[in-house]
MARLUM-182720 format. One record per atom (N, C-alpha, C, CB): residue number from 1; atom name; x, y, z. Coordinates in nm, 4 decimals. Last residue first. Glycine has a CB too. Layout:
BEGIN
<pos NUM	site CA	px X	py Y	pz Z>
...
***
This chain:
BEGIN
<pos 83	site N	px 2.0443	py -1.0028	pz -0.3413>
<pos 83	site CA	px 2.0385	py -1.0033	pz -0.5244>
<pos 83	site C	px 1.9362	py -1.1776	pz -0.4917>
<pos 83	site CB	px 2.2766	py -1.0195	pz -0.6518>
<pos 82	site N	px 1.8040	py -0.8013	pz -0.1828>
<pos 82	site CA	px 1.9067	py -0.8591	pz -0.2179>
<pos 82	site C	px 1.9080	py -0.9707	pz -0.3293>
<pos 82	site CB	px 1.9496	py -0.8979	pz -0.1114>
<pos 81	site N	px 1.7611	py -0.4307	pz -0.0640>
<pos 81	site CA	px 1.7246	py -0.5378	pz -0.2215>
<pos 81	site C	px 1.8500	py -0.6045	pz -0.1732>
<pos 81	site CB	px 1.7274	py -0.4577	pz -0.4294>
<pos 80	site N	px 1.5966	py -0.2954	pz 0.1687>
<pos 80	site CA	px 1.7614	py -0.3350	pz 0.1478>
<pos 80	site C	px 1.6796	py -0.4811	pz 0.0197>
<pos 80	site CB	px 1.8874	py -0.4114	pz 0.3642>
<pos 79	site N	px 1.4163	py -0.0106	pz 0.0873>
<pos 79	site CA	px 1.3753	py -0.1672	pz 0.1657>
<pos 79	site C	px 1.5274	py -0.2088	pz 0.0807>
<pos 79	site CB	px 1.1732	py -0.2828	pz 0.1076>
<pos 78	site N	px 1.4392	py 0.3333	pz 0.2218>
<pos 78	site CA	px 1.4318	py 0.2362	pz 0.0698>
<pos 78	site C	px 1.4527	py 0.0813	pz 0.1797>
<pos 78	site CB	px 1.6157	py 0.2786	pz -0.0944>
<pos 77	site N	px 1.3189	py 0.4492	pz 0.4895>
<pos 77	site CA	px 1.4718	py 0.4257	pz 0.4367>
<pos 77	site C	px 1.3843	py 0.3288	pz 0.3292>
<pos 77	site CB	px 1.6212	py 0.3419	pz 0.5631>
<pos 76	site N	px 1.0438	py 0.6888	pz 0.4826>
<pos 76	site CA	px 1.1229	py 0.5804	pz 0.5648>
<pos 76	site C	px 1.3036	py 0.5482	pz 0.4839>
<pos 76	site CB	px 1.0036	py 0.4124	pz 0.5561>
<pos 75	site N	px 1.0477	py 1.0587	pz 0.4839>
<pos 75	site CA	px 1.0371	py 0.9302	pz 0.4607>
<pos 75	site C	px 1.1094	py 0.8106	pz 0.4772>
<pos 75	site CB	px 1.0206	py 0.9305	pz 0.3772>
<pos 74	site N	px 0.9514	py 1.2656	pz 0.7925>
<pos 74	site CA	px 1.0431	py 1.1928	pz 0.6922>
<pos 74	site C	px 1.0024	py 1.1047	pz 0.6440>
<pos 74	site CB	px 1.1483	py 1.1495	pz 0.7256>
<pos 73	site N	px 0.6393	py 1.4297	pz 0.7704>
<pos 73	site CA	px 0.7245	py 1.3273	pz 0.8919>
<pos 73	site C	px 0.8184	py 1.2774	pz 0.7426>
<pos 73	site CB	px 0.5977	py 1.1554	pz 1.0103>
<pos 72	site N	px 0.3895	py 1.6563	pz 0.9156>
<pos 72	site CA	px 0.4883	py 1.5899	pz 0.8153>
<pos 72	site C	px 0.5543	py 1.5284	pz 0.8988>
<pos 72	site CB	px 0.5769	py 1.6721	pz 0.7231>
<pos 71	site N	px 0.0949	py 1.9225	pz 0.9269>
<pos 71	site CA	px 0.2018	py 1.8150	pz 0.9972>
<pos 71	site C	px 0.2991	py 1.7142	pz 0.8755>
<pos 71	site CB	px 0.0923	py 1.6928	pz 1.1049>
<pos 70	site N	px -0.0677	py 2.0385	pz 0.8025>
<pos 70	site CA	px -0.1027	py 2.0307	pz 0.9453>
<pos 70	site C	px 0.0407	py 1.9543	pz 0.9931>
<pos 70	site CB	px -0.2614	py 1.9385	pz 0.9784>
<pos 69	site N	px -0.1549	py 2.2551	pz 0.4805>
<pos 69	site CA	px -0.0330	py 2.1297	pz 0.5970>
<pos 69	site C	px -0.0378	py 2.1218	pz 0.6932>
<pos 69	site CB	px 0.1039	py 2.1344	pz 0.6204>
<pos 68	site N	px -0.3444	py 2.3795	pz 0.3609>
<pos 68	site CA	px -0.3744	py 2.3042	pz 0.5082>
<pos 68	site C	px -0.2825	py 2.2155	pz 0.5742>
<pos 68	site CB	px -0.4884	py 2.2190	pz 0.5005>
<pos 67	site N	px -0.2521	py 2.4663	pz 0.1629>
<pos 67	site CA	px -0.2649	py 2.5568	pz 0.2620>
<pos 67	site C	px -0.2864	py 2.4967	pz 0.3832>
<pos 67	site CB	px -0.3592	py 2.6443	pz 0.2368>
<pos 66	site N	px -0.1634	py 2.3408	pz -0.1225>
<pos 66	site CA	px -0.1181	py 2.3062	pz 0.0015>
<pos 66	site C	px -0.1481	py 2.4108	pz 0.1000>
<pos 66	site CB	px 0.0193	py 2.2776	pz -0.0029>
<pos 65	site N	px -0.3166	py 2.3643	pz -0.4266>
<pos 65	site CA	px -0.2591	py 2.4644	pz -0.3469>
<pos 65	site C	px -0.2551	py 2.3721	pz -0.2008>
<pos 65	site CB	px -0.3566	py 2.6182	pz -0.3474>
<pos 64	site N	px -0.2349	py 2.0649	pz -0.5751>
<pos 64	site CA	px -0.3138	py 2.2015	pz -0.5284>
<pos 64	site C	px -0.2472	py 2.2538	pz -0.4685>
<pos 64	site CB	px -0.4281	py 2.2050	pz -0.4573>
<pos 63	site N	px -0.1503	py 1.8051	pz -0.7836>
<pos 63	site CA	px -0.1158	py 1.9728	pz -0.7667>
<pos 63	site C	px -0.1945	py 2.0862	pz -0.7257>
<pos 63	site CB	px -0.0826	py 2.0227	pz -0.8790>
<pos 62	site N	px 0.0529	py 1.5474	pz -0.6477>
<pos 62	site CA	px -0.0589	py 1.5988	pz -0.6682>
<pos 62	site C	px 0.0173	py 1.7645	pz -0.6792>
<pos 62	site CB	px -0.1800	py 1.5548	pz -0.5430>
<pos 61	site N	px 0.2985	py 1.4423	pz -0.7247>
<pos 61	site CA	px 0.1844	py 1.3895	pz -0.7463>
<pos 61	site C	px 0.1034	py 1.4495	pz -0.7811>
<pos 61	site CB	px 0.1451	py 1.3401	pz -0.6750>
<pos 60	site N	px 0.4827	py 1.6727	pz -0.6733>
<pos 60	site CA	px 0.4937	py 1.5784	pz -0.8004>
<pos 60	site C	px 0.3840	py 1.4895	pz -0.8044>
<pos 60	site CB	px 0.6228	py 1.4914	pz -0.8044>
<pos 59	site N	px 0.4400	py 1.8840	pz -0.4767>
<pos 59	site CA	px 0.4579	py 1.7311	pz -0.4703>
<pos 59	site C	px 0.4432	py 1.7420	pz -0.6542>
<pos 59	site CB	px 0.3125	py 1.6197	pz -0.3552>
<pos 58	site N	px 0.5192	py 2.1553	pz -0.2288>
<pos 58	site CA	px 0.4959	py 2.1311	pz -0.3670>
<pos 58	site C	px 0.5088	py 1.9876	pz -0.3607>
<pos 58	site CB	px 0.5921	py 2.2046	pz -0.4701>
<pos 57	site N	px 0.4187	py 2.4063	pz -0.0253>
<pos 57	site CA	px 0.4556	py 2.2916	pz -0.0235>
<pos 57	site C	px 0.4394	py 2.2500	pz -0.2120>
<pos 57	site CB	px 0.3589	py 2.2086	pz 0.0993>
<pos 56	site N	px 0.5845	py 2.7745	pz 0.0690>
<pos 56	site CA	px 0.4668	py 2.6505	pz -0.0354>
<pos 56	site C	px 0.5321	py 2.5380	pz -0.0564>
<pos 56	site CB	px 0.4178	py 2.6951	pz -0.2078>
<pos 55	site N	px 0.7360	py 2.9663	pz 0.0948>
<pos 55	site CA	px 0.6817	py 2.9627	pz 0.1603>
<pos 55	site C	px 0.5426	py 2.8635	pz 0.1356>
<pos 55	site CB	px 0.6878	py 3.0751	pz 0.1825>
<pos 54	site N	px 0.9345	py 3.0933	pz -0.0501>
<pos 54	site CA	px 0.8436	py 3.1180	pz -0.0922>
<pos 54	site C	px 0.6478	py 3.0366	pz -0.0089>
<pos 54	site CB	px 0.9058	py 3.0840	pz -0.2326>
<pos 53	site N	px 1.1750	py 2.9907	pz 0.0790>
<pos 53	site CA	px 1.1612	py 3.1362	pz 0.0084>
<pos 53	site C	px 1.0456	py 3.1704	pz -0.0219>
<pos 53	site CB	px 1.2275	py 3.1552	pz -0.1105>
<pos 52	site N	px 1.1142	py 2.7146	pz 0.1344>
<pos 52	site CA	px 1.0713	py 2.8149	pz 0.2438>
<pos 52	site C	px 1.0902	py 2.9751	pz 0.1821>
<pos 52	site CB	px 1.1749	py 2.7887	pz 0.3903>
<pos 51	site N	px 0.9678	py 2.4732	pz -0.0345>
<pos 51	site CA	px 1.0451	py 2.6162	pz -0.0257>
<pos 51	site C	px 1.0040	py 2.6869	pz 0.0725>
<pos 51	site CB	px 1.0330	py 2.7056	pz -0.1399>
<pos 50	site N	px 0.8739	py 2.0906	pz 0.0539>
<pos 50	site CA	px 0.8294	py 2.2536	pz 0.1068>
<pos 50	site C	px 0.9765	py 2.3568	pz 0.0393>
<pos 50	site CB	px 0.8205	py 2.2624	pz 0.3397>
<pos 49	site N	px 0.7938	py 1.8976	pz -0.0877>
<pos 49	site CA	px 0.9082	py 1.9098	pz -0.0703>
<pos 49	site C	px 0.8357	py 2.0901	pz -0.0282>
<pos 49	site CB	px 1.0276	py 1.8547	pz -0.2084>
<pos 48	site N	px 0.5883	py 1.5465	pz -0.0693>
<pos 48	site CA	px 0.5892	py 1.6562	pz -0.1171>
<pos 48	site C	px 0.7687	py 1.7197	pz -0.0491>
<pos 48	site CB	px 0.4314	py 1.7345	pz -0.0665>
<pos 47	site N	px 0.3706	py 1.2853	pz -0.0635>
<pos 47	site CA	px 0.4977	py 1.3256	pz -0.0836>
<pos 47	site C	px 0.5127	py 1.4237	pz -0.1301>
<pos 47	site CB	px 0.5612	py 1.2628	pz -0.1392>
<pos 46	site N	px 0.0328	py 1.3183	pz 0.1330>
<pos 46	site CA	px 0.0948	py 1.3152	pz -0.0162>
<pos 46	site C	px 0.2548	py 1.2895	pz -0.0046>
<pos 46	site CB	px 0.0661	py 1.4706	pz -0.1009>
<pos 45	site N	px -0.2705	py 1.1943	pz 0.2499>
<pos 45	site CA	px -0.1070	py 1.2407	pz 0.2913>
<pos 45	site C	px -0.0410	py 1.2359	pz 0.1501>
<pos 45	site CB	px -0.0128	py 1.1192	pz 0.4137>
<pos 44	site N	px -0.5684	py 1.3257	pz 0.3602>
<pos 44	site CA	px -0.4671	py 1.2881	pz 0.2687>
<pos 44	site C	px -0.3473	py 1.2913	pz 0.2945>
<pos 44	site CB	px -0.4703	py 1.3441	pz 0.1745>
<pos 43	site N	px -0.8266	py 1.5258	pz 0.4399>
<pos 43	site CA	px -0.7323	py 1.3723	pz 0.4920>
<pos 43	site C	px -0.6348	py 1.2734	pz 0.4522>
<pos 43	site CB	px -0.7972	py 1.2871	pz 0.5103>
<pos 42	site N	px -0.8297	py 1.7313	pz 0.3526>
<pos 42	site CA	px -0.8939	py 1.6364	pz 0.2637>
<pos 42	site C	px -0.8587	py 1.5123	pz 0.3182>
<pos 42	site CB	px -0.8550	py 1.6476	pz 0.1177>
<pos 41	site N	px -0.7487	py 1.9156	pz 0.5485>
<pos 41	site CA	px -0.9082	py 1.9057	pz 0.4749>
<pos 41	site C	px -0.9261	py 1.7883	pz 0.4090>
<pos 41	site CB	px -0.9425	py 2.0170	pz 0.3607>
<pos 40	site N	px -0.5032	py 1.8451	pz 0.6398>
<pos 40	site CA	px -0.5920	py 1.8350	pz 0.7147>
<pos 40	site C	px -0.7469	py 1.8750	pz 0.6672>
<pos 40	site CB	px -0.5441	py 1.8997	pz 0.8128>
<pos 39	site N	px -0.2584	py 1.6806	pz 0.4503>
<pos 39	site CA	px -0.3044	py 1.7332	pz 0.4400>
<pos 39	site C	px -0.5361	py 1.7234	pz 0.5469>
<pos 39	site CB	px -0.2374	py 1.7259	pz 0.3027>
<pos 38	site N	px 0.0362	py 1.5461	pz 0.5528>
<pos 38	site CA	px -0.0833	py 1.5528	pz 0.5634>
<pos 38	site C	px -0.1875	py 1.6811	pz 0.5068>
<pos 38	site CB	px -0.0848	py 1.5331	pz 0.6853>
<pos 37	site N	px 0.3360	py 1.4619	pz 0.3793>
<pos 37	site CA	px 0.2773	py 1.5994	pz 0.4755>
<pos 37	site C	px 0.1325	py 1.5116	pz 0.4656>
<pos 37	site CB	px 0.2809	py 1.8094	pz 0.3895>
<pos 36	site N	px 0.6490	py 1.2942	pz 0.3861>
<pos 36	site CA	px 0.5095	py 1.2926	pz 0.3708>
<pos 36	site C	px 0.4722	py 1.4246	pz 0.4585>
<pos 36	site CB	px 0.4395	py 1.1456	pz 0.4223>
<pos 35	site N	px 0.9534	py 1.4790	pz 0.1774>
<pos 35	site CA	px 0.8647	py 1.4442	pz 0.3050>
<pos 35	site C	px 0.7744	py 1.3832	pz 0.2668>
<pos 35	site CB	px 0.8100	py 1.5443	pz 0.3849>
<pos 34	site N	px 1.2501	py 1.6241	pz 0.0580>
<pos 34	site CA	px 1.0984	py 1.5093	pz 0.0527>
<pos 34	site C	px 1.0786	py 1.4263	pz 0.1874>
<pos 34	site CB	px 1.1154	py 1.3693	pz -0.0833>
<pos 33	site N	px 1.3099	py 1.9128	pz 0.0966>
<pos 33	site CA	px 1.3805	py 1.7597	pz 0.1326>
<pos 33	site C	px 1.2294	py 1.7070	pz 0.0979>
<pos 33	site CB	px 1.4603	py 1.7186	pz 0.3282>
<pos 32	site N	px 1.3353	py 2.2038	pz 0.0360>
<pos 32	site CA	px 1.3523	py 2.1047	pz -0.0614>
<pos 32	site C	px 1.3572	py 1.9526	pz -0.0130>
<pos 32	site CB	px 1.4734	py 2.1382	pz -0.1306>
<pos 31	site N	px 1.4952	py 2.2877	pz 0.3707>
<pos 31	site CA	px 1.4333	py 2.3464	pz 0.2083>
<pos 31	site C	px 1.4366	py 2.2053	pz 0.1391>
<pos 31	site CB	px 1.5535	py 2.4842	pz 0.1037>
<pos 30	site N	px 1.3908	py 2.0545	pz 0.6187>
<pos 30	site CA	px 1.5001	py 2.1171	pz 0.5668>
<pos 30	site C	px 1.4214	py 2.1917	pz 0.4306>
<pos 30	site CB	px 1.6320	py 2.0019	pz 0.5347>
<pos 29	site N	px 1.0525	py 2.0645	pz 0.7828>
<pos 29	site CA	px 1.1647	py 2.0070	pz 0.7222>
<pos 29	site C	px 1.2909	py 2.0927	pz 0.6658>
<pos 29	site CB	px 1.1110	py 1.9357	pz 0.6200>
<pos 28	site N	px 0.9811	py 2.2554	pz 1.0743>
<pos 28	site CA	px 0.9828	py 2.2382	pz 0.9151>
<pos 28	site C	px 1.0955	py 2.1392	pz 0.8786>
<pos 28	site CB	px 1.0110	py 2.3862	pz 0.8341>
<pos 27	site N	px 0.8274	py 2.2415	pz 1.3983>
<pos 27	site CA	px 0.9499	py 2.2591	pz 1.3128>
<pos 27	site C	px 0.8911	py 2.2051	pz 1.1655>
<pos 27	site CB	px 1.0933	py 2.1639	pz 1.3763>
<pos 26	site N	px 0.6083	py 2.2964	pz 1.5515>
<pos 26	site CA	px 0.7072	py 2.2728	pz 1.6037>
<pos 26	site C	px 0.8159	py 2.2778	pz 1.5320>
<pos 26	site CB	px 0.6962	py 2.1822	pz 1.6542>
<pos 25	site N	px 0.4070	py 2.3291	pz 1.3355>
<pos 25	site CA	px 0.3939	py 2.4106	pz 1.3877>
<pos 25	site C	px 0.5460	py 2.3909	pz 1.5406>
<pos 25	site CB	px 0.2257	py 2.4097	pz 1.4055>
<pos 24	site N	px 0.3842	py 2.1134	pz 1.2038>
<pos 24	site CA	px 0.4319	py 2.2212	pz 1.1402>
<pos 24	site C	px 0.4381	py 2.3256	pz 1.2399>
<pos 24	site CB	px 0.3543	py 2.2560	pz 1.0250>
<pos 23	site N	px 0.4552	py 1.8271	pz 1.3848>
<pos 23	site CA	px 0.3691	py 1.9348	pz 1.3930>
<pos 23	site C	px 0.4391	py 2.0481	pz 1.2798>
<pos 23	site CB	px 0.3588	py 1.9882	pz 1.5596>
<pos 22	site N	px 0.5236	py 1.5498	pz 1.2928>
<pos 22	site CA	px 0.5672	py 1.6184	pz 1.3335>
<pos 22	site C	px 0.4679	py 1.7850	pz 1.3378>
<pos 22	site CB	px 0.6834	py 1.5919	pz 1.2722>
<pos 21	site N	px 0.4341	py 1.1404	pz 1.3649>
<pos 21	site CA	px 0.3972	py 1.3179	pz 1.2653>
<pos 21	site C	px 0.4507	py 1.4073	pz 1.3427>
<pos 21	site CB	px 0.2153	py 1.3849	pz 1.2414>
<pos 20	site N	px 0.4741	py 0.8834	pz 1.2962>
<pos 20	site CA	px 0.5642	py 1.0043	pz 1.3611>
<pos 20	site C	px 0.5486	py 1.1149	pz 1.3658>
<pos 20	site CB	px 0.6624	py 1.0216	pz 1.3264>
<pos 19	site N	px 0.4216	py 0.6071	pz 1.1804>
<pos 19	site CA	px 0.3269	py 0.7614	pz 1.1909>
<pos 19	site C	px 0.3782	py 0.8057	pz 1.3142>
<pos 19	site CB	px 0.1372	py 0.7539	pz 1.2008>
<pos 18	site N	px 0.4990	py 0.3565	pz 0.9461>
<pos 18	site CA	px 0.5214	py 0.4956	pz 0.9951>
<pos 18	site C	px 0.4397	py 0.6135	pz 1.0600>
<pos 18	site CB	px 0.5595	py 0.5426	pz 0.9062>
<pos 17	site N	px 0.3248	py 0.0928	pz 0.9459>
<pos 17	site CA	px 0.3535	py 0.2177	pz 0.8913>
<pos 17	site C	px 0.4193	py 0.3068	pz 0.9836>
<pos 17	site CB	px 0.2387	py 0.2768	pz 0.8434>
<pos 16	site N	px 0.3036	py -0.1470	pz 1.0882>
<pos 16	site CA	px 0.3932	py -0.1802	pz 1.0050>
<pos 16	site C	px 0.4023	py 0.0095	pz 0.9278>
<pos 16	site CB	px 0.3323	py -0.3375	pz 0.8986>
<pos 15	site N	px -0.0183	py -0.1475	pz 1.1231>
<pos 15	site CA	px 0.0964	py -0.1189	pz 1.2873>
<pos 15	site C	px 0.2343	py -0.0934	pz 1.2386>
<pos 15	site CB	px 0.1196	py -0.2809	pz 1.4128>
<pos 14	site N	px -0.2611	py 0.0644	pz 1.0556>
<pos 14	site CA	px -0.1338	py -0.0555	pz 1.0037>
<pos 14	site C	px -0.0513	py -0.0092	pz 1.1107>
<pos 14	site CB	px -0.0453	py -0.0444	pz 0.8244>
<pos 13	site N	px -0.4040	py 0.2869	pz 1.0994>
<pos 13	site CA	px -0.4495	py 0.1249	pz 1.1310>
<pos 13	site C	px -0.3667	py 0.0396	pz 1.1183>
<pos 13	site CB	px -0.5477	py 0.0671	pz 1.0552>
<pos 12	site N	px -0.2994	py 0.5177	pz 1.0068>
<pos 12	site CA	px -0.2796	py 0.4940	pz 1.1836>
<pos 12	site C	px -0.3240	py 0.3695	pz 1.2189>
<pos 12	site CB	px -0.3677	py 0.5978	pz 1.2854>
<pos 11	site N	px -0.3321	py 0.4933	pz 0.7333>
<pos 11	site CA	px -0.2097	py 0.4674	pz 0.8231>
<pos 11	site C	px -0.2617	py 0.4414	pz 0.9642>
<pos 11	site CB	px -0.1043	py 0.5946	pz 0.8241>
<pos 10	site N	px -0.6096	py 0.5114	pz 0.7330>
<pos 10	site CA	px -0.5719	py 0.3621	pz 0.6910>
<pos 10	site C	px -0.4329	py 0.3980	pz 0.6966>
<pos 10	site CB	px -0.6296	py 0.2930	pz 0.5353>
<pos 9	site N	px -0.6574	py 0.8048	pz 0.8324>
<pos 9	site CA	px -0.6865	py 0.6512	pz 0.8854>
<pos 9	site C	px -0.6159	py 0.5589	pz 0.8397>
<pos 9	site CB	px -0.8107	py 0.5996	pz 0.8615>
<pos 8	site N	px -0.5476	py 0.9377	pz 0.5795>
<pos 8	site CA	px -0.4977	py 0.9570	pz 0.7074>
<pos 8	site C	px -0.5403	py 0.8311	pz 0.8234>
<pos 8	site CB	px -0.5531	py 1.1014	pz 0.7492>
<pos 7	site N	px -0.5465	py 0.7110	pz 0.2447>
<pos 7	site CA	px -0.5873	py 0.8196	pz 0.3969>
<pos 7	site C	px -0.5523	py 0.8424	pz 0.5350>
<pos 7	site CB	px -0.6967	py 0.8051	pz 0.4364>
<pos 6	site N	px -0.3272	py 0.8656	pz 0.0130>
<pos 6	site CA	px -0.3807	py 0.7371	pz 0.1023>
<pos 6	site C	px -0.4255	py 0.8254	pz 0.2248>
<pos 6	site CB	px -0.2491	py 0.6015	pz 0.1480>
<pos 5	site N	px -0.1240	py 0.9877	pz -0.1074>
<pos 5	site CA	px -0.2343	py 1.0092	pz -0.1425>
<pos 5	site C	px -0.3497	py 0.8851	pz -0.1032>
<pos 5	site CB	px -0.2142	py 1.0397	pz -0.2779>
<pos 4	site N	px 0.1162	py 0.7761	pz -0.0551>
<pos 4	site CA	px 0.0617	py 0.8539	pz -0.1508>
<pos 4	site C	px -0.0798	py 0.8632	pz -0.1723>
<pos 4	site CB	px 0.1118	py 0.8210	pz -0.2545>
<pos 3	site N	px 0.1518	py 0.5498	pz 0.0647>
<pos 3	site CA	px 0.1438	py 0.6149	pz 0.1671>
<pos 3	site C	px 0.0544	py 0.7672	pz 0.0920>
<pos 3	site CB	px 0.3070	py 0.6264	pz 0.2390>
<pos 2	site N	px 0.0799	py 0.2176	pz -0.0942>
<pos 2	site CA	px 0.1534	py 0.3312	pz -0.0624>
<pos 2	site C	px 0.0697	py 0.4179	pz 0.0106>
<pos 2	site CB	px 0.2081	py 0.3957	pz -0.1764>
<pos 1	site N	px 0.0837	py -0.1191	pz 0.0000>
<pos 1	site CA	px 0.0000	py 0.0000	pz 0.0000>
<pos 1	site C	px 0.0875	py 0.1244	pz 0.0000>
<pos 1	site CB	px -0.0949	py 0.0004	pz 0.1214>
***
């Protein structure tokens, strides 16, 4: 199951996901780093990369306006491939 644009419930139900959320309101990711953010109207979590020059989240998935970031959390480590 990806995490993309998946609902804010059906993480907090899998025990095997990630949910660390960090408050936007306690700290920001680095400029440019890829994150998951939540989004708190539509209950969504996307991958996205915040500018702070300009002060807007941006994703390659999806493309709205991001006003409701409520929170974010790093993404996990890539799964170790063996041959």
């Amino acid at each position: 199951m990806s995490l993309i644009g998946c609902h804010y419930q059906d993480c907090r139900k899998r025990k095997d996901t990630m949910c660390n959320w960090i408050s936007v309101k306690d700290r920001l990711p680095a400029k440019h780093e890829r994150v998951l953010i939540y989004d708190s109207v539509c209950h969504n979590i996307y991958m996205a990369w915040r500018d702070d020059d300009l002060d807007v989240w941006f994703s390659e998935e999806y493309l709205p306006d991001f006003v409701n970031v409520t929170h974010w959390m790093p993404l996990p480590n890539p799964p170790e491939v063996t041959p």
